[in-house]
C-alpha positions, 0 to 999 in steps of 0.5 A: 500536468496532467491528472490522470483521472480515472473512475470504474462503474461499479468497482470491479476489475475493467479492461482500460481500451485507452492505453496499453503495453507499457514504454520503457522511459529511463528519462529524468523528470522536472519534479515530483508530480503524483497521480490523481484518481478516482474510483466508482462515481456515487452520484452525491455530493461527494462524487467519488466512493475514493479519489485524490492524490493518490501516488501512494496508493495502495495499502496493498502494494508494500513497500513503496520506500526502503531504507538502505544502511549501506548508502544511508539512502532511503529509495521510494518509488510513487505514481507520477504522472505526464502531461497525457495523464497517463501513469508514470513509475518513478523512483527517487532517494533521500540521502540521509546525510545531505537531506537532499532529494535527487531528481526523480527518473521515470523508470515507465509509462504503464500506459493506464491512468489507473493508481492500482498499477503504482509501482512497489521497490525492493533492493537485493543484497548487491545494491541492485534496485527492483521496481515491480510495476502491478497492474490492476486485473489482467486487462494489462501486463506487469512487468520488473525492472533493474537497476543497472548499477547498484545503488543508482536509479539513473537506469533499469533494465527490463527484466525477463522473469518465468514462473513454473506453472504445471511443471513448465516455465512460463513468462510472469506478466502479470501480478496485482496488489504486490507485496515483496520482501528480499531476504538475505540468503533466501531471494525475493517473496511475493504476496500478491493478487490474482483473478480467477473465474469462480462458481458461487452461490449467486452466480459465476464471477472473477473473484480475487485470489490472494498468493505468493511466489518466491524467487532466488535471484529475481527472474526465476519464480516459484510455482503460485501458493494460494493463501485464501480463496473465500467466497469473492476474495480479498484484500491482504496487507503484509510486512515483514520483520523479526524473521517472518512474513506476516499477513493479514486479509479481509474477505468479499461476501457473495451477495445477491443483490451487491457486488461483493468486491464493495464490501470486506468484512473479517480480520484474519491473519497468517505468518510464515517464517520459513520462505513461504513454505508453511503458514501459522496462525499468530499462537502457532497453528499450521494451517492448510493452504488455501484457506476457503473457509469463512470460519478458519484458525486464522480469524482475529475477529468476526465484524460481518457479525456485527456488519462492518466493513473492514480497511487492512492498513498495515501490520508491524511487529512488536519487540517480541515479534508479536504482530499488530494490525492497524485497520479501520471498520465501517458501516458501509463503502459509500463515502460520507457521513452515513458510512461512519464513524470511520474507527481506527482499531489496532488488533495485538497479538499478545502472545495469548490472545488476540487484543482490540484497542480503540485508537480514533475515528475519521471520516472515510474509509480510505483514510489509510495511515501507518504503523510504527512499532520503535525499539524503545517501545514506542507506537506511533501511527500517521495517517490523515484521522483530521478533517480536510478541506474535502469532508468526507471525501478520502484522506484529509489533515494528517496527524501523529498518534503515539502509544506508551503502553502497547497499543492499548491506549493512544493520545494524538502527540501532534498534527502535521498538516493544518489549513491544508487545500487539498486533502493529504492521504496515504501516508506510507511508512518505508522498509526499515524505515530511518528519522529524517524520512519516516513517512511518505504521502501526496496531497490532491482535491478530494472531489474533482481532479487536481494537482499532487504534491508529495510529501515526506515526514521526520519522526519528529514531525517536521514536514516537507513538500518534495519540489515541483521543480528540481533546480538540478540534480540534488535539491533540499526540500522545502520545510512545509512545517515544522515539529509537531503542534498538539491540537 
């Protein structure tokens, strides 16, 4: 199985001369094999600024699995790869009530080796399953695709989508970084990521433009609402829930001397709970879209005044429809020990005022992990805060974190992964997400390309490995441990 190595010199955006227009596969695979991949080399002992297994990359591609009430299903999609090493968007379920896995279907080849194309799920009001297939930049197109029976994943069908663009439909091919949310009543919204070429301080560049863009039914779009557009751009992660979109994005500083894109700094945070119509800030506030301001109402905290990076995990809604961000800062982008500690923060709107409460520290700043707010008042966390078999280097043993108070304080209830080979990251928390598959991530060598596995959780904390090998069409997954063992 191939590995699908990749690696950027310098971060930034890059054309990928290897590959190009994406193949429609509709073909079933032998089992689930995720993509391994690498960013920026460092020249160090760690030789990676992040790289592993990462199927389930990234934190800003949301949401990846989605449970369905309807069928008792939860749908994921992830990175596989083939025997070329090139990208393969794959789509499969677990059925809740038999606990069985079904045979993967490689929906697409994107022709790339590069994990910021995985794919992002979505299921509309009929049943039909959406695969969007992001694309990293513009150097390659984007593309939707159906399902061509509700509640089956047997076969997509490309869609044809247009966006309105000063008053005239054009075709929607290419999107990055998506995030995408269907609403009963309302149709699909989209926060996502564009480039655009910018003058600043120190000179022209591509910067990235943080966005959204609705649609009824799918193929037709709204024109694109910028959300920020500061200095080089940012990152946003986002969920949806209680009614609203909430976001919330860091910023890439113009710099002299550095690429910008290596360092994000900032919390801020905006919601919406009108379809994307207007935006607030968490006690109430309108604000103006674009945002261009590095000082702007929708500020949660200044960490470029204390020079820390800043790592947007996820955001979750409390039972009062309060948001909380989970995030990780950090002194620098490099991997190892001088960029840490790695702290692991949680900021909570409280209805008043914004709260920062500790949770743990890890050792890179890449170990992404989700956060799960229970109606019984419950947090919990997951992600990989343990040290791996590769210190150091992105992901590493996975563990469960629960708070009782709010997010205020937290205490490790178990560890999920231990004596691993390689590290595991990236662990996703589905839409709706439902006890029996809480959570999704995949293993892989933290410094040199490997294989991947995949993995799934139950709220409980028993974890199982999805197979390598389907023996037909529906198979149980292996038990790769069982409940939760505090250490």
């Amino acid at each position: 199985m191939g590995s699908g190595f990749c690696q950027n010199a310098a971060g930034e955006v890059h054309p990928d001369a290897k590959f190009s227009k994406g193949e429609l596969l509709n073909k079933p695979l032998d089992g689930f094999h995720g993509i391994w991949y690498a960013n920026q080399p460092s020249g160090d002992e760690y030789v990676y600024k992040y790289s592993g297994g990462l199927a389930t990359y990234t934190a800003n591609h949301n949401p990846i699995a989605i449970y369905s009430p309807e069928v008792n299903r939860t749908y994921f999609c992830y990175g596989a790869v083939n025997e070329q090493g090139s990208l393969i968007h794959a789509v499969s379920f677990f059925d809740h009530k038999t606990g069985e896995v079904i045979r993967p279907v490689g929906v697409l080849d994107k022709k790339t080796n590069d994990a910021h194309d995985n794919p992002v799920i979505s299921i509309d009001s009929k049943g039909y399953i959406w695969l969007f297939s992001t694309s990293h930049g513009t150097s390659r197109p984007s593309y939707i695709h159906r399902s061509a029976r509700p509640h089956d994943i047997s076969s997509f069908e490309p869609v044809s989508p247009v966006k309105t663009e000063n008053g005239r439909k054009v075709p929607l091919d290419n999107f990055s970084y998506l995030q995408v949310y269907f609403q009963r009543g309302k149709g699909f919204i989209g926060l996502f990521t564009h480039y655009v070429e910018k003058d600043l301080k120190y000179g022209r560049k591509s910067v990235r433009v943080i966005s959204l863009m609705t649609s009824p039914d799918g193929i037709e779009w709204s024109e694109w609402k910028d959300i920020a557009s500061i200095e080089e751009g940012h990152y946003q992660t986002s969920s949806f829930g209680s009614g609203k979109v909430g976001t919330s994005f860091n910023y890439h500083p113009n710099m002299k001397d550095e690429p910008g894109l290596n360092y994000r700094t900032n919390l801020y945070f905006l919601h919406t709970e009108d379809f994307g119509k207007t935006w607030k800030t968490a006690d109430g506030i309108e604000v103006s879209l674009p945002l261009t301001e590095i000082a702007n109402p929708a500020l949660v905290e200044n960490y470029a005044a204390e020079g820390l990076n800043v790592y947007i995990n996820d955001v979750a809604y409390d039972k009062h429809g309060y948001p909380a961000i989970l995030y990780i800062t950090s002194k620098n982008y490099q991997a190892g020990p001088s960029s840490g500690p790695q702290k692991w923060n949680i900021a909570h709107w409280d209805g008043k005022r914004w709260n920062i409460c500790y949770v743990t520290s890890s050792d890179n700043n890449y170990d992404m992990g989700s956060l799960y707010i229970e109606a019984d008042g419950t947090w919990r966390i997951i992600g990989p805060t343990e040290p791996g078999p590769q210190l150091f280097n992105t992901g590493g043993e996975m563990a469960m974190w629960e708070s009782i108070d709010g997010g205020k304080t937290w205490r490790k209830s178990g560890q999920l992964t231990t004596n691993s080979l390689y590290n595991h990251s990236y662990s996703r928390k589905p839409l709706y997400a439902k006890d029996g598959f809480y959570s999704l991530w995949a293993d892989g060598h933290g410094r040199k390309p490997s294989e991947s596995r995949l993995y799934f959780s139950s709220k409980t904390g028993d974890v199982y490995c999805l197979p390598e090998k389907m023996k037909g069409e529906r198979m149980k997954p292996e038990l790769y441990r069982a409940t939760l063992s505090s250490r």
